[in-house]
C-alpha positions, 0 to 999 in steps of 0.5 A: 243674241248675247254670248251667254245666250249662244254658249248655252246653244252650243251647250245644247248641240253638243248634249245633242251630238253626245246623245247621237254618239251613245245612240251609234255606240248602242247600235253599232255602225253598218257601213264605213260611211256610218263609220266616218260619219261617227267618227267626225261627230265624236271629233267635233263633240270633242272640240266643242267640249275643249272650246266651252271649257277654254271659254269658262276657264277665260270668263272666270279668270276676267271675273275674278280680276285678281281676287281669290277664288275663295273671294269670289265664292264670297261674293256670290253668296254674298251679292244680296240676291236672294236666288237659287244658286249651285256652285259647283266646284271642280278640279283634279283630286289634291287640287285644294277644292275641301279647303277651299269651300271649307273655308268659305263654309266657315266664314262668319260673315257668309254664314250671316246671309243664310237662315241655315247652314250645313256641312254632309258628306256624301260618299260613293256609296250612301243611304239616302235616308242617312243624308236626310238624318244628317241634313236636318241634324245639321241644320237644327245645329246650325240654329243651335235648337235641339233636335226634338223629333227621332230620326232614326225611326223616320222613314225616306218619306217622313224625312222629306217632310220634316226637312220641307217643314223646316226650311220652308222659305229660308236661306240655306246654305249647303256644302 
């Protein structure tokens, strides 16, 4: 077993102890032994937690090696795998996250590695079908084709399609 392979089991035990400690918040605890019990498996949930972002933060830092981190989102779009990917980028409110996908978003050179490309923005509170209309309009731009069909009287499940009938089987790229 590798160490991708045995930090995905600790992944999965921890989902386990927080599915547990849901589960006892729910019910309550009966007696000062459930308590304990309780409280030790919150503790360890907790350190667990601490271990496997010490040791995502340690791998990122050994990949980028001295890269930027704009670099390396780069490069992952840029490695000629065609895959399924989801990037994910966290960190603390003002911590440059917008900038730094925006300017990966608007790089030339990433954008000639996919068929498709769009910017949305999704806030607390959204429509579903707004995203839809947003998404494919976005798309139709990044082509630069005009828009032919009419949205706004699409319904959720009419959008679905035609989003699915536009991107079947391309590369697409979406921030």
């Amino acid at each position: 077993m590798g160490v991708r392979d045995a930090i995905g089991d600790v992944k999965d035990e921890l989902i386990s102890m927080q599915s547990f400690l849901v589960d006892a918040d729910k019910k309550g605890t009966i007696n000062e032994g459930e308590k304990t019990w309780v409280a030790n498996v919150r503790d360890l949930a907790n350190e667990v937690e601490d271990v496997i972002d010490q040791f995502m933060y340690h791998i990122i830092s050994q990949q980028t090696g001295g890269r930027s981190a704009r670099q390396l989102i780069m490069g992952w779009f840029m490695d000629g795998e065609p895959h399924q990917t989801v990037i994910s980028i966290v960190g603390m409110g003002g911590s440059g996250k917008t900038t730094l996908v925006a300017n990966t978003y608007n790089n030339d050179d990433v954008k000639k590695h996919f068929d498709y490309f769009a910017w949305i923005t999704v806030s607390k509170a959204y429509e579903l079908e707004d995203l839809l209309r947003s998404l494919i309009t976005e798309f139709y731009e990044s082509r630069k084709q005009a828009n032919l069909v009419d949205l706004s009287s699409m319904n959720y499940r009419l959008l679905v399609k035609t989003l699915v009938n536009y991107l079947e089987k391309k590369c697409i790229y979406l921030s």
